[in-house]
N, CA, C and O atoms as a printed pandas DataFrame, in Angstrom:
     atom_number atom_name residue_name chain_id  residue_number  x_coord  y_coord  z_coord
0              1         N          UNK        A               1    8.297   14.515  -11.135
1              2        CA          UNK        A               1    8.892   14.180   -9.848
2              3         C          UNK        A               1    8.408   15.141   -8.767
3              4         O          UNK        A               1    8.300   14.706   -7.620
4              5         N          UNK        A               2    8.084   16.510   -9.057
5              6        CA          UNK        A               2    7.793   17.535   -8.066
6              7         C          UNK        A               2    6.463   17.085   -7.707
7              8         O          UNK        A               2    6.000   17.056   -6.567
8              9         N          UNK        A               3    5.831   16.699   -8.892
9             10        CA          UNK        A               3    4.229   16.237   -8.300
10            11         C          UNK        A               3    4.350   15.356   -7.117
11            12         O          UNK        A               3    3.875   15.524   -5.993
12            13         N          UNK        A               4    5.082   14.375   -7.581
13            14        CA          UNK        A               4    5.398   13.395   -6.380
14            15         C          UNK        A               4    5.776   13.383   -5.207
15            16         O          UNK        A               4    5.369   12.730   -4.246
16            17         N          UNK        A               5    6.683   14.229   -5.314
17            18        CA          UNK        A               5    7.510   14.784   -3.815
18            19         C          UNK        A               5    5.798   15.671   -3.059
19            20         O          UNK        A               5    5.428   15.556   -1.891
20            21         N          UNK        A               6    5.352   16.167   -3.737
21            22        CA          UNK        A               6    4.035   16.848   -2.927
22            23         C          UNK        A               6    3.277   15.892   -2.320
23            24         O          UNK        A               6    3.026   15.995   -1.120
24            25         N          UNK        A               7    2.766   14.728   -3.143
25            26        CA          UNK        A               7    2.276   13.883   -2.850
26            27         C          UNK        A               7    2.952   12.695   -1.608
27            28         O          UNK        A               7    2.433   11.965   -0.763
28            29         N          UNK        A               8    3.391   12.784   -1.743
29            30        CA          UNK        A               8    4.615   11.632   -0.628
30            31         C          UNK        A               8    4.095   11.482    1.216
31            32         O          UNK        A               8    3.989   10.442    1.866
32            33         N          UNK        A               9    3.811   13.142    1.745
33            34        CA          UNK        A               9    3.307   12.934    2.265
34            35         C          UNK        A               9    1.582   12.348    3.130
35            36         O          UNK        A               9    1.240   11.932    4.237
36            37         N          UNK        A              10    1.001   12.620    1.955
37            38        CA          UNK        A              10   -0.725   11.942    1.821
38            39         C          UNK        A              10   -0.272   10.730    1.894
39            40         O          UNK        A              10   -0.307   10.182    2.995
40            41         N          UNK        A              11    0.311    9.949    0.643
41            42        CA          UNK        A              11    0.402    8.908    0.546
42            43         C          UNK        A              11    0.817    8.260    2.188
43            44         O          UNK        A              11    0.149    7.308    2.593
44            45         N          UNK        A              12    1.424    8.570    2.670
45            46        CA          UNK        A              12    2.230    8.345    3.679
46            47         C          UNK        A              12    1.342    8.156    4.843
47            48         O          UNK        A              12    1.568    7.253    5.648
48            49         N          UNK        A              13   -0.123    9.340    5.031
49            50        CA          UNK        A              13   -0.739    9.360    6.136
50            51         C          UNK        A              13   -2.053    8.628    5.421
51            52         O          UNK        A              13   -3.130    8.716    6.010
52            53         N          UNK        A              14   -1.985    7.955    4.245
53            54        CA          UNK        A              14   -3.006    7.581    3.840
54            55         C          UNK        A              14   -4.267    8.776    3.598
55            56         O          UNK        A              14   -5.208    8.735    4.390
56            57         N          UNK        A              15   -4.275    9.718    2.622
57            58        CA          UNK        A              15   -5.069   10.652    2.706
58            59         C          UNK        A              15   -5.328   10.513    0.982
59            60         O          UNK        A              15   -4.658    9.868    0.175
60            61         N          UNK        A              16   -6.723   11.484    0.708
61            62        CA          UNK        A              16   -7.461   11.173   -0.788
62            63         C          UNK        A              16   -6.442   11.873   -1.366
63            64         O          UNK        A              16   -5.816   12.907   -1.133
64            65         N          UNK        A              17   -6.465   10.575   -2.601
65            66        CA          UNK        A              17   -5.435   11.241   -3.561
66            67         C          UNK        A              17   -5.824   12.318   -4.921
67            68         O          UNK        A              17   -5.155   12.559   -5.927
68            69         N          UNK        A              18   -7.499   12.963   -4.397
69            70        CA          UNK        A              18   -7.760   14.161   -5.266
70            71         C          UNK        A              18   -7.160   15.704   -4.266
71            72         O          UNK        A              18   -6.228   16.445   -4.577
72            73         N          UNK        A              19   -8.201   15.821   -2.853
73            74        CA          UNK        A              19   -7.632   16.833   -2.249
74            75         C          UNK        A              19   -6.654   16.939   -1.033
75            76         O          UNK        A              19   -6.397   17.842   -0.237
76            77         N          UNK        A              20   -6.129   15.425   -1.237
77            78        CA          UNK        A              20   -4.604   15.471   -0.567
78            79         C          UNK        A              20   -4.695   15.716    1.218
79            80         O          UNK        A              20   -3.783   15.857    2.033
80            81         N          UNK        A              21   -6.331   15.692    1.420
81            82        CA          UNK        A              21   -6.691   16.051    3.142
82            83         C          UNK        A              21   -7.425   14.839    3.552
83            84         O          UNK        A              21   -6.861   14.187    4.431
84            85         N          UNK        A              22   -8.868   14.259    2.997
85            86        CA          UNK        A              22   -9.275   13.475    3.465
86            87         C          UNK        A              22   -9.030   11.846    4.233
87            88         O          UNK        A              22   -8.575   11.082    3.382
88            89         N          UNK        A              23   -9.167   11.337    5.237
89            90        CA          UNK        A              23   -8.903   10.054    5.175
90            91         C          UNK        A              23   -9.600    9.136    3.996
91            92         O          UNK        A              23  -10.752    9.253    3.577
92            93         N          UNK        A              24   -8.628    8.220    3.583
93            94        CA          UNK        A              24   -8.803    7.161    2.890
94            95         C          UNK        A              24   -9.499    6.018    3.815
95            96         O          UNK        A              24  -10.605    5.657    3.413
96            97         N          UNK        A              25   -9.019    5.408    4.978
97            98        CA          UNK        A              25   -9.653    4.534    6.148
98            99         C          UNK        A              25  -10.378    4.673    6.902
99           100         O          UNK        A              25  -10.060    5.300    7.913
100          101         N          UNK        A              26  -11.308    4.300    6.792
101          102        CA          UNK        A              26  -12.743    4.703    8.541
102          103         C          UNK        A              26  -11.622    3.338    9.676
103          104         O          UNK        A              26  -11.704    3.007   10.859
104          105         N          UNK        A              27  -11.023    3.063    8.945
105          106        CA          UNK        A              27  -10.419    1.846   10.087
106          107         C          UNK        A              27   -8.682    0.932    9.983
107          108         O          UNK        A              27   -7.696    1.546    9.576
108          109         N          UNK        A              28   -8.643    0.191   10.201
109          110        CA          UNK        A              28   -8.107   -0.335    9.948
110          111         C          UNK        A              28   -7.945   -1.307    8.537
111          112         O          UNK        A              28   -6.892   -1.545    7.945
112          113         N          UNK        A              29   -9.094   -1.709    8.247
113          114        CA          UNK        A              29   -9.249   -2.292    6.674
114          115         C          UNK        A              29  -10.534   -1.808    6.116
115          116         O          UNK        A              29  -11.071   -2.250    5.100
116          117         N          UNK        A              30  -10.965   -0.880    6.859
117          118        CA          UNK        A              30  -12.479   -0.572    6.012
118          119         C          UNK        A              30  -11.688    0.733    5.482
119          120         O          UNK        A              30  -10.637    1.269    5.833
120          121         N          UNK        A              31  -12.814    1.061    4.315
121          122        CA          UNK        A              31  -12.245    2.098    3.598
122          123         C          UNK        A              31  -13.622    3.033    3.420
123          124         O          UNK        A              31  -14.690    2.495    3.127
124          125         N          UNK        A              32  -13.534    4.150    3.576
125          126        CA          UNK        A              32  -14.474    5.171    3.042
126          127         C          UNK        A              32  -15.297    5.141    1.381
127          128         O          UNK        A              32  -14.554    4.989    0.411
128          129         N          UNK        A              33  -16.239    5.234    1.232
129          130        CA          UNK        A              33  -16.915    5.111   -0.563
130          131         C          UNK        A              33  -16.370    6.059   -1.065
131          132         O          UNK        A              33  -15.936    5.958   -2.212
132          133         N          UNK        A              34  -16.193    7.706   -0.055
133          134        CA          UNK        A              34  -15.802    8.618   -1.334
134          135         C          UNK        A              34  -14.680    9.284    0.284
135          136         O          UNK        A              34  -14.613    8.776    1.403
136          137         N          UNK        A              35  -14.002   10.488   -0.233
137          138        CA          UNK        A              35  -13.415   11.087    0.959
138          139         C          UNK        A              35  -14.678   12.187    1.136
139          140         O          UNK        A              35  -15.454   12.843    0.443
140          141         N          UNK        A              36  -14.286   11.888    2.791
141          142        CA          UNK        A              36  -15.455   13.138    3.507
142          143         C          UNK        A              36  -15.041   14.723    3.328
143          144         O          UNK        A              36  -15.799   15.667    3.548
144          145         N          UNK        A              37  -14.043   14.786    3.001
145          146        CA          UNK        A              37  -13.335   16.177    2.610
146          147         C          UNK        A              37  -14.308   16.746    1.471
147          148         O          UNK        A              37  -15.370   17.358    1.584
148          149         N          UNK        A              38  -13.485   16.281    0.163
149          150        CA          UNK        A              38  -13.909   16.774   -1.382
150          151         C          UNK        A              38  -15.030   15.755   -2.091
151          152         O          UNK        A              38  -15.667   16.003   -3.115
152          153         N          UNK        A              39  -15.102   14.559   -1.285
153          154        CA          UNK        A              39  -16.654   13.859   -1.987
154          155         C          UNK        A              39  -16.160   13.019   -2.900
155          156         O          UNK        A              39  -16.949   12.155   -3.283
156          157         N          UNK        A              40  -14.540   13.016   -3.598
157          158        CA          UNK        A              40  -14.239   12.161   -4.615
158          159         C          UNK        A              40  -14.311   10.503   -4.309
159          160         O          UNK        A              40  -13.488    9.938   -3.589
160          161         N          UNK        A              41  -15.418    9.830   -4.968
161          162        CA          UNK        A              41  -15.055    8.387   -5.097
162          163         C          UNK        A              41  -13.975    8.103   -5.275
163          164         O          UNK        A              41  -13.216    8.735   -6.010
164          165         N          UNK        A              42  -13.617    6.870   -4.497
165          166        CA          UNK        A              42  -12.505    6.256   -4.083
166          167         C          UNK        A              42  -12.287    5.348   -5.352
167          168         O          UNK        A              42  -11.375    5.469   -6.169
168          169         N          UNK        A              43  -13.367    4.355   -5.358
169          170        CA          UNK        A              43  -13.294    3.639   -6.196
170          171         C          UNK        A              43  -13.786    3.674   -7.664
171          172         O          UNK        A              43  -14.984    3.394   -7.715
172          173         N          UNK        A              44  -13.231    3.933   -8.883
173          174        CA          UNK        A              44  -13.878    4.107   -9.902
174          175         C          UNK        A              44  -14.197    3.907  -10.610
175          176         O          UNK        A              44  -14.430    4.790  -11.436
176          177         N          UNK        A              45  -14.454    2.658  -10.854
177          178        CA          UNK        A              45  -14.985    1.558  -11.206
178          179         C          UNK        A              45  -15.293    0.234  -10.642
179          180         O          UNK        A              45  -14.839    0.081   -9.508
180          181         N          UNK        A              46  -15.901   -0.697  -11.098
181          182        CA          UNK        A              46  -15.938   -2.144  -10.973
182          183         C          UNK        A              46  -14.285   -2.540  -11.279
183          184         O          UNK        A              46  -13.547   -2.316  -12.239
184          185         N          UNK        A              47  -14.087   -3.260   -9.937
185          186        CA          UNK        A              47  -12.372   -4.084   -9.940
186          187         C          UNK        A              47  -11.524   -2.854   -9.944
187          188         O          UNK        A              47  -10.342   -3.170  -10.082
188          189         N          UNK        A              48  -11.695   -1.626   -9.848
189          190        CA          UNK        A              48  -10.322   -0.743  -10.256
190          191         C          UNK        A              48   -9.120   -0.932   -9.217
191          192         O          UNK        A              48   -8.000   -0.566   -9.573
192          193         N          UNK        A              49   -9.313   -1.513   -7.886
193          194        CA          UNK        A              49   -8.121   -1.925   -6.493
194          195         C          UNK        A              49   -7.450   -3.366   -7.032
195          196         O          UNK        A              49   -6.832   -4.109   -6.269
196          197         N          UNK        A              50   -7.655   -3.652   -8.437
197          198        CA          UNK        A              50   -6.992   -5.142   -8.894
198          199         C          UNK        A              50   -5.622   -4.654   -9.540
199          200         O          UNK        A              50   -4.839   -5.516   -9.940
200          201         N          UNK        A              51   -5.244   -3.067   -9.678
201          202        CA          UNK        A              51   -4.024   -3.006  -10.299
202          203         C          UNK        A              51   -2.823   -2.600   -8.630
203          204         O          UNK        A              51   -1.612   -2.464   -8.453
204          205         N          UNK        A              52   -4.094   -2.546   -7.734
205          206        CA          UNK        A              52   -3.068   -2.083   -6.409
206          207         C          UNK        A              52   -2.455   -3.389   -5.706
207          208         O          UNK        A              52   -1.714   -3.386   -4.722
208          209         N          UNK        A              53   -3.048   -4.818   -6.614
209          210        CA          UNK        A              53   -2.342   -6.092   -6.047
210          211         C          UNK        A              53   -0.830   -5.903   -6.403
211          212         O          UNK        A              53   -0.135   -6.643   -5.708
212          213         N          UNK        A              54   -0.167   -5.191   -7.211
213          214        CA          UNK        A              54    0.498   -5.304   -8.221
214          215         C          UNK        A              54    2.068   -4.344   -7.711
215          216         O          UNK        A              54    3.279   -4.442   -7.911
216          217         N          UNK        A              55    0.915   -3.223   -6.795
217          218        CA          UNK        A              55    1.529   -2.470   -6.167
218          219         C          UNK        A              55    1.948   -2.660   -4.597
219          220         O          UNK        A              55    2.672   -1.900   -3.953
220          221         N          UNK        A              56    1.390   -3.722   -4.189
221          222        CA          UNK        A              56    1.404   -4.711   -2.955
222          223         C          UNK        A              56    2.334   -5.313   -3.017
223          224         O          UNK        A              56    3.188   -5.191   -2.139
224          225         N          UNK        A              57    2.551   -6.433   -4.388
225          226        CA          UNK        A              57    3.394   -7.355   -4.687
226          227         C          UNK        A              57    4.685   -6.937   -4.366
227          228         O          UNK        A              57    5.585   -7.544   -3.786
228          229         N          UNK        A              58    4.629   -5.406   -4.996
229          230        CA          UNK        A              58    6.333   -4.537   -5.271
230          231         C          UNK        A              58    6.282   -4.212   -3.420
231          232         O          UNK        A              58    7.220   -4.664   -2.764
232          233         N          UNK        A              59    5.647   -3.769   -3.003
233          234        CA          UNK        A              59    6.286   -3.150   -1.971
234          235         C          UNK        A              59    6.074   -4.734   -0.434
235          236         O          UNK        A              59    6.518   -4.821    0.710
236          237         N          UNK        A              60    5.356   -5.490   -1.132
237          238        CA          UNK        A              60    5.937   -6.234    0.393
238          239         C          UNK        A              60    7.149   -7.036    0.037
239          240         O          UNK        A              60    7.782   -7.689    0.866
240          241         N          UNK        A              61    7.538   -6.929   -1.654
241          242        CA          UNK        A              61    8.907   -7.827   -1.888
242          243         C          UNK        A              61   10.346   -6.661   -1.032
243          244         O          UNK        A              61   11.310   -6.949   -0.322
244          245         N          UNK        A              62    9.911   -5.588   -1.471
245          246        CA          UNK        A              62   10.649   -4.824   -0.873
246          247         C          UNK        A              62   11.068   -4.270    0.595
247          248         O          UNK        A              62   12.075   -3.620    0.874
248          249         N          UNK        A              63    9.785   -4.802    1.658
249          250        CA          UNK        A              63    9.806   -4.867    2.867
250          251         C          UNK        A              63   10.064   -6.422    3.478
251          252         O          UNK        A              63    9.974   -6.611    4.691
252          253         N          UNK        A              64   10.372   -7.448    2.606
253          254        CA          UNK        A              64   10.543   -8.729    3.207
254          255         C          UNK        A              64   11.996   -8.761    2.684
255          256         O          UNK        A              64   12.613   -9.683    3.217
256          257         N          UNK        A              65   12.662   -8.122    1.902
257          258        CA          UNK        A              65   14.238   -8.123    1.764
258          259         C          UNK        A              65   14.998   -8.107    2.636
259          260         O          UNK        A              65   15.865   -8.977    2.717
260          261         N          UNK        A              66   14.874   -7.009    3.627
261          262        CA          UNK        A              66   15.877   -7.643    4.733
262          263         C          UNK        A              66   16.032   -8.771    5.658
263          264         O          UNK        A              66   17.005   -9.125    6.325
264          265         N          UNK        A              67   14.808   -9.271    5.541
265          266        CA          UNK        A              67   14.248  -10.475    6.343
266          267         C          UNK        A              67   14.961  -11.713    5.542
267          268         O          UNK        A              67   15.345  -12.725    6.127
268          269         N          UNK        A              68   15.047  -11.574    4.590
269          270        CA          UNK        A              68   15.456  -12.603    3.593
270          271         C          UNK        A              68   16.860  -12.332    3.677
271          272         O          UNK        A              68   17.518  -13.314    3.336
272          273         N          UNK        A              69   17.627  -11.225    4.052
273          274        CA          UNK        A              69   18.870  -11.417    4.199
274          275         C          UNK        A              69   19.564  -11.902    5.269
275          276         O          UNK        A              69   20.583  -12.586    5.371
276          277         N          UNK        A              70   18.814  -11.413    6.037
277          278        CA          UNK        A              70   18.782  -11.872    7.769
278          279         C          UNK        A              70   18.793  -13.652    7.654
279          280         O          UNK        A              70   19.581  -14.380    8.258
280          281         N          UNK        A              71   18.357  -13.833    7.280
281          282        CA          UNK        A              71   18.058  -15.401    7.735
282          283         C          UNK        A              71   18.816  -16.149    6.787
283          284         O          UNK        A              71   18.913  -17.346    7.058
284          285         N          UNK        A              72   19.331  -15.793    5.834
285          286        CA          UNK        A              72   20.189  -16.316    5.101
286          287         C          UNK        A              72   21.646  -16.073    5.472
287          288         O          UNK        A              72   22.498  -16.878    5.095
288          289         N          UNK        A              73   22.009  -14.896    6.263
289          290        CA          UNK        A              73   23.297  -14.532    7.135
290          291         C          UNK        A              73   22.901  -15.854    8.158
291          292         O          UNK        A              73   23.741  -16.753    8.172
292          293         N          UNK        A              74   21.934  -15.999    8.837
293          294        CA          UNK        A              74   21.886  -17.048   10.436
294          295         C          UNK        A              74   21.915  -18.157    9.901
295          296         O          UNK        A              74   22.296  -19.052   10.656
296          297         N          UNK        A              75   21.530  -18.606    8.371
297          298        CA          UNK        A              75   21.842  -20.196    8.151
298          299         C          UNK        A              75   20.502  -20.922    8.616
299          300         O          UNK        A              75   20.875  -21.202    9.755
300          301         N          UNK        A              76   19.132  -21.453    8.536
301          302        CA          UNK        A              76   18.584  -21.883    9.359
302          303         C          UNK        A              76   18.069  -22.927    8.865
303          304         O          UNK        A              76   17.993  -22.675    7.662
304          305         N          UNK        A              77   17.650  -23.984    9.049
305          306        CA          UNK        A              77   17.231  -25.483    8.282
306          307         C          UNK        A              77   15.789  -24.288    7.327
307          308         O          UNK        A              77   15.210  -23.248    7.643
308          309         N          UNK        A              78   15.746  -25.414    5.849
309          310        CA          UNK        A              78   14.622  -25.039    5.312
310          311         C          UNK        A              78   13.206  -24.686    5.853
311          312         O          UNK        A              78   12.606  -23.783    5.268
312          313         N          UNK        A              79   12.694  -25.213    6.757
313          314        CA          UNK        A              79   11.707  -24.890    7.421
314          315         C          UNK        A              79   11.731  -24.176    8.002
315          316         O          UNK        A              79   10.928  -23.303    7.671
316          317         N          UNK        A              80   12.526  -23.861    9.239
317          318        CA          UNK        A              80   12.618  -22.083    9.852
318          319         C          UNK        A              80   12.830  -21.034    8.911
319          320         O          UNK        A              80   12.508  -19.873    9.163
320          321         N          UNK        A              81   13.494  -21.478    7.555
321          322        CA          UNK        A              81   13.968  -20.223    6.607
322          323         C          UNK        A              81   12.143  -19.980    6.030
323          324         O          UNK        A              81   11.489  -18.957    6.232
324          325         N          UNK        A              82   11.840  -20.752    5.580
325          326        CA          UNK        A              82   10.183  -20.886    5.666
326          327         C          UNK        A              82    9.571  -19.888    6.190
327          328         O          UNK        A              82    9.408  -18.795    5.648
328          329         N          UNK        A              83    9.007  -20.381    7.833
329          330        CA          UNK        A              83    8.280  -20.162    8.235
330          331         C          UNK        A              83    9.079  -18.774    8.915
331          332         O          UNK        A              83    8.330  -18.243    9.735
332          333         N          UNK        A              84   10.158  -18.189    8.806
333          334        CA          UNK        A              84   10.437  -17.226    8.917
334          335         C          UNK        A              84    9.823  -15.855    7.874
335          336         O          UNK        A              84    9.319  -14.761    8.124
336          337         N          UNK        A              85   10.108  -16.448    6.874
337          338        CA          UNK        A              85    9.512  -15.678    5.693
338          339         C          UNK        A              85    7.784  -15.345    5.653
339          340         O          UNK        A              85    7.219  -14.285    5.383
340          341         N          UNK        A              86    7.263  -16.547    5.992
341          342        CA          UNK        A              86    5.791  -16.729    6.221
342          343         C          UNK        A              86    5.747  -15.901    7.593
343          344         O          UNK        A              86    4.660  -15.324    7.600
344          345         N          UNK        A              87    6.382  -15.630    8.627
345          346        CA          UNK        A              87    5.678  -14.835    9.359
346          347         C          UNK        A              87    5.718  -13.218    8.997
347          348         O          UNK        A              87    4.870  -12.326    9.042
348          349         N          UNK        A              88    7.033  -13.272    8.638
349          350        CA          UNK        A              88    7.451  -11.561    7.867
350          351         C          UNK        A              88    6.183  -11.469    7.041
351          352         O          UNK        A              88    5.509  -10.448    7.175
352          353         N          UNK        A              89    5.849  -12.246    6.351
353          354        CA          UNK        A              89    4.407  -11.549    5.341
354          355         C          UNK        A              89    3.501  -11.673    6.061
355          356         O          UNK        A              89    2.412  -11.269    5.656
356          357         N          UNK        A              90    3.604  -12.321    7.500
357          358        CA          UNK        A              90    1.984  -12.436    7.617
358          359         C          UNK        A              90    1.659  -10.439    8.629
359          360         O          UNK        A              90    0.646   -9.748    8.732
360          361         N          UNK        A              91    2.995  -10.258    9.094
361          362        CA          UNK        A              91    2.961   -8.898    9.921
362          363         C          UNK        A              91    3.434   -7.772    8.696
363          364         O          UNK        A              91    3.596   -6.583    8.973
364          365         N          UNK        A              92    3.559   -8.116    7.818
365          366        CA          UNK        A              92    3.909   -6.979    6.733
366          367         C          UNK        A              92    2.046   -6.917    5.944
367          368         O          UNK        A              92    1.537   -5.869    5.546
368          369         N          UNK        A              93    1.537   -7.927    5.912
369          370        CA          UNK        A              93    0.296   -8.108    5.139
370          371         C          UNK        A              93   -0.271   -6.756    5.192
371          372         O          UNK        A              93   -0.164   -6.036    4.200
372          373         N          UNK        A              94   -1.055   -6.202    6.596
373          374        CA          UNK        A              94   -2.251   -5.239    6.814
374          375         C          UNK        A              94   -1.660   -4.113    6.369
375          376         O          UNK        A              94   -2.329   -3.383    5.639
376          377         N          UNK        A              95   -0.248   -3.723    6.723
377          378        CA          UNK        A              95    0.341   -2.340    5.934
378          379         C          UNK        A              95    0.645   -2.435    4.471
379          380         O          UNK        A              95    0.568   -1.621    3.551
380          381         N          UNK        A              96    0.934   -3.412    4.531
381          382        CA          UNK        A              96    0.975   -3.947    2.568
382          383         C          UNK        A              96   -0.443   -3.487    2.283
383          384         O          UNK        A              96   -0.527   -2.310    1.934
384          385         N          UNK        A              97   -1.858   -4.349    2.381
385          386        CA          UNK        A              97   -2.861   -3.973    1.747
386          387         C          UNK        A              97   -3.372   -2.472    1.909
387          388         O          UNK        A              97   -4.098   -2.043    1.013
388          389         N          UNK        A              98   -3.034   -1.589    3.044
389          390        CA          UNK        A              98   -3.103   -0.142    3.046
390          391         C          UNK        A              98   -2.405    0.638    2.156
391          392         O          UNK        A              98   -2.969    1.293    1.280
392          393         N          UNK        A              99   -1.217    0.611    2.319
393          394        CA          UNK        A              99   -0.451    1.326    1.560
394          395         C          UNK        A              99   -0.905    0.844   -0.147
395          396         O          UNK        A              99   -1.229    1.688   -0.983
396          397         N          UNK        A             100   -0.862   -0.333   -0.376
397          398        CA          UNK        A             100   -0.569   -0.420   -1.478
398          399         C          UNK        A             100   -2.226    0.099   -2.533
399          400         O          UNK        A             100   -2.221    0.231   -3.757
400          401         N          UNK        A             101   -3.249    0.267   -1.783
401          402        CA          UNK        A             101   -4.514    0.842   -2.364
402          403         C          UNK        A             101   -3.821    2.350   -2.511
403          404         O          UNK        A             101   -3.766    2.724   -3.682
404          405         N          UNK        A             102   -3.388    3.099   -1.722
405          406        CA          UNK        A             102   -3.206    4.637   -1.324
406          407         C          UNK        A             102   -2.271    4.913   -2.448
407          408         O          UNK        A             102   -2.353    5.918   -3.154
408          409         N          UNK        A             103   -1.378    3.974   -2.584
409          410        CA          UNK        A             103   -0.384    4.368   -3.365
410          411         C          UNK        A             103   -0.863    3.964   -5.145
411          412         O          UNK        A             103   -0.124    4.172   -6.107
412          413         N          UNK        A             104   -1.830    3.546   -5.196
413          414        CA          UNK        A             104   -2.384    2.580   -6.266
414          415         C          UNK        A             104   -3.216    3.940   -6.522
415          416         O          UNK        A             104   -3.314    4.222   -7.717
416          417         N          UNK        A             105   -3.825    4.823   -5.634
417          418        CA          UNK        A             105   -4.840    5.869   -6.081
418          419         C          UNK        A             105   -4.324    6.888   -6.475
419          420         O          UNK        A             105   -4.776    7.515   -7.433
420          421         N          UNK        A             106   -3.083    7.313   -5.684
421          422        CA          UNK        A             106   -2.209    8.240   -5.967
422          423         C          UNK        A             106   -1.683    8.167   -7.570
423          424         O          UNK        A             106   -1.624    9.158   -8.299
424          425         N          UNK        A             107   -1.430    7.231   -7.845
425          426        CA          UNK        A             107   -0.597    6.742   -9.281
426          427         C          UNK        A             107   -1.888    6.925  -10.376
427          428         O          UNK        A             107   -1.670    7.240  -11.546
428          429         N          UNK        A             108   -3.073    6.720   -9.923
429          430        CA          UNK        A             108   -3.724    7.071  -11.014
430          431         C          UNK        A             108   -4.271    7.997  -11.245
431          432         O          UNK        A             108   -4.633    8.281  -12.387
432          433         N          UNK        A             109   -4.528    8.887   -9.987
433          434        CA          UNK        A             109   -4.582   10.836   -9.826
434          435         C          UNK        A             109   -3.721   11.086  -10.656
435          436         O          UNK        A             109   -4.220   11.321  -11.756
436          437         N          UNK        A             110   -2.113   11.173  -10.618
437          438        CA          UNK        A             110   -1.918   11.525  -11.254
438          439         C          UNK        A             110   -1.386   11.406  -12.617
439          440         O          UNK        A             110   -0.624   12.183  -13.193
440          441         N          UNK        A             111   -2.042   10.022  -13.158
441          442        CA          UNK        A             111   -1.630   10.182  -14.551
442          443         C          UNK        A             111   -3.325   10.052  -15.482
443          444         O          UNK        A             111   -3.456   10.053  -16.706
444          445         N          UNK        A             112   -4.667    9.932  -14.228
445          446        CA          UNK        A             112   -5.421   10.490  -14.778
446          447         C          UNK        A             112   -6.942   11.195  -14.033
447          448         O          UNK        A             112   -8.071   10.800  -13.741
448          449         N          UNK        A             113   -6.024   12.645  -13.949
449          450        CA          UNK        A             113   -6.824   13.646  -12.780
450          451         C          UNK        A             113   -8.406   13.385  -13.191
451          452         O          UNK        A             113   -8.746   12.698  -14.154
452          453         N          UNK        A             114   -9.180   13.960  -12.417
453          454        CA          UNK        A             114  -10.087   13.346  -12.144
454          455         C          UNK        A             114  -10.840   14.724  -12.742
455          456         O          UNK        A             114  -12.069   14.795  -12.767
């Protein structure tokens, strides 16, 4: 847990999850090959960002919860309850796919340092 609590903030500013300084993003969805800091590849293998879908899944279910409560308190015909939901993911999406790589790299730093 202490590891984690250290880590919390990188994760947070999106920074490499070997020396905890570098940016992870040249942008908004582009991502760096290695961090310009310590040089560590990002990616480490072929497909290795296919277990951060997983970690996406969990955290935009968890950022569309209140939205889902909200609109179920207002009552709204099936289709606004819909397309309510469909817009919550469509403005949760770009921080979903950020976070959920950062937090996907972090998780495997540390259960397998590099």
């Amino acid at each position: 847990m202490l590891q984690f609590t250290r880590r919390l903030p990188p994760i947070l500013l999106c920074r490499c999850p070997h020396c905890l300084r570098g940016p992870v993003f040249a942008g908004l969805i582009g991502m760096h090959e290695s961090c310009p800091v310590c040089h560590a590849r990002y990616e480490r293998e072929q497909g290795y960002f296919m277990n951060s879908i997983f970690v996406g899944y969990l955290i935009s279910f968890v950022l569309v919860i209140p939205v889902i409560l909200l609109l179920v308190l207002l009552g709204p015909s099936p289709l606004n309850f819909t397309l309510g939901i469909a817009a919550a993911y469509a403005i949760i999406a770009p921080v979903t796919f950020r976070y959920a790589r950062v937090v996907w790299m972090h998780l495997d730093e540390m259960m397998d340092p590099r």
